[in-house]
N, C-alpha and C positions, 0 to 999 in steps of 0.2 A: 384675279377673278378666273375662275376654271371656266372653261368651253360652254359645259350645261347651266351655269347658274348667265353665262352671258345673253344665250340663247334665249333662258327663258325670260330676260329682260326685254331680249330684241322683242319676243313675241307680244307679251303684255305692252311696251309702247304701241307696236304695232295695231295690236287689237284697238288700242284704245284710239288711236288716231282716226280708223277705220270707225268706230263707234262716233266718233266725235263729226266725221264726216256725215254720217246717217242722222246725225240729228238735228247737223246744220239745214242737210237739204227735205228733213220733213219739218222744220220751223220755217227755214225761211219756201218752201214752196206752197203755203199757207196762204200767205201775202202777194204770193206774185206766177205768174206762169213762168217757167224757167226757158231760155231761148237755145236755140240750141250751141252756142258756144256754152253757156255755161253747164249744161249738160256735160259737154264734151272737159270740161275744166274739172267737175266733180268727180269725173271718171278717170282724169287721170291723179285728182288724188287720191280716190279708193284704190286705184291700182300703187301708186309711188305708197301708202301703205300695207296693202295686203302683201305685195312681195317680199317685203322682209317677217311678214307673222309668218308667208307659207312658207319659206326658207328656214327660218328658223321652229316650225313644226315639223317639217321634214328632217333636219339636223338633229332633234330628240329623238325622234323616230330612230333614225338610225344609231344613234350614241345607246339605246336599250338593245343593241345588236350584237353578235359578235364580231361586227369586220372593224378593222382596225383605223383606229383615228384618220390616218393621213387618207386612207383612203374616201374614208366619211369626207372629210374635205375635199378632195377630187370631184366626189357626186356631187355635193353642194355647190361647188363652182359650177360646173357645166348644167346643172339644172336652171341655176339662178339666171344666166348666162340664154338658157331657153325660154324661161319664164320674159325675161326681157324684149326677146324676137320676139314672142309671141302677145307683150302690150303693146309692142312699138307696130304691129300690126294691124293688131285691132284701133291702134290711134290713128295710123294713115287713113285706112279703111272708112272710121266716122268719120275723120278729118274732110276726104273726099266727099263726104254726102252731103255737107254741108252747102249751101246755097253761097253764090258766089262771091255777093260782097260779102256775109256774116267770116267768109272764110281769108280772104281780102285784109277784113280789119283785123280779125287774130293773128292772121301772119304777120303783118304788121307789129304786133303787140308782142306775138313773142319773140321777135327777132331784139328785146328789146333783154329776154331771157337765154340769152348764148348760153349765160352761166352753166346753166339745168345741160342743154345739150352736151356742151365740153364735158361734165361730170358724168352725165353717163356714157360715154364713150371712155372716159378715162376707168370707169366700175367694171365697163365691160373689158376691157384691155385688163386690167387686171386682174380680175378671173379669170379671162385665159391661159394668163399667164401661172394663176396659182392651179391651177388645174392641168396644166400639161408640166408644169417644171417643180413648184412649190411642196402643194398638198400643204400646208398648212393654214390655220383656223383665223391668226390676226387679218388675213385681206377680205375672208366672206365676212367678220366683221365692222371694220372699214367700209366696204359695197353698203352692207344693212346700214350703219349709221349716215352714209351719204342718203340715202331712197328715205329714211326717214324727215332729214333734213329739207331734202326732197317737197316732203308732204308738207312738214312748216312751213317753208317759201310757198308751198300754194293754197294751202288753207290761207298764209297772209293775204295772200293776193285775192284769193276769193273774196273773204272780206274786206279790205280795200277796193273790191271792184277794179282793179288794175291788170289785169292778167298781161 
């Protein structure tokens, strides 16, 4: 499968993941007032999918350009790689605003979720890696397909109520 037709698969999951999210939380916010962990759970599924649609919108973008593939791959690591510091920010940040116990029991709950942490840490070490040494296209696909896996284990979890 060539680079572009990967990309635009990453995107379309992606997109759709991100839609699938928006419709869970205007169905099920019909029925129930949402609290603010789960608020903070929905956000971080919209985020574990939008960063692989905006990665892989960005990666078309440039693949319609003259600069040369490895390079395109370079960008894409170190963007994706920012896009990451800059959810893992915005998650501390609500995280913090959270009321004491509501923040108590999730930490609780997600310490129960290594998994997720280990994986992104190993997405991010690898990008780095493909961005300073690599330049090649198979790791920012690997990262997209981990972020969206991502999104499944919390879309389940959503629905289970288990976070």
């Amino acid at each position: 499968m060539e680079p572009e037709e990967s990309l635009v698969l990453i995107a379309e999951v992606g997109a759709a993941f991100v839609a699938a999210a928006g419709i869970m939380t205007a169905i099920g916010g019909r029925n129930r007032e949402y609290t603010p962990s789960d608020r903070l759970r929905i956000r971080s599924l919209i985020g574990a999918a939008a960063l692989p649609l905006a990665v892989a919108l960005l990666g078309l973008s440039l693949l319609s350009t003259q600069i040369q593939p490895a390079r395109i791959w370079t960008i894409l690591s170190f963007a994706y790689v920012a896009l990451i510091a800059f959810m893992a920010m915005s998650f501390v940040r609500d995280f913090s605003r959270l009321p004491e116990q509501t923040a108590r029991v999730l930490r609780a709950k997600q310490q129960r979720n290594g998994v997720m942490w280990i994986s992104t840490t190993c997405v991010v070490l690898l990008l780095l890696y493909n961005g300073l040494m690599l330049s090649a296209f198979w790791p920012i696909l690997v990262c997209c397909s981990t972020s969206l896996l991502m999104a499944v284990w919390l879309i389940l979890n959503l629905v289970l109520d288990d976070y």
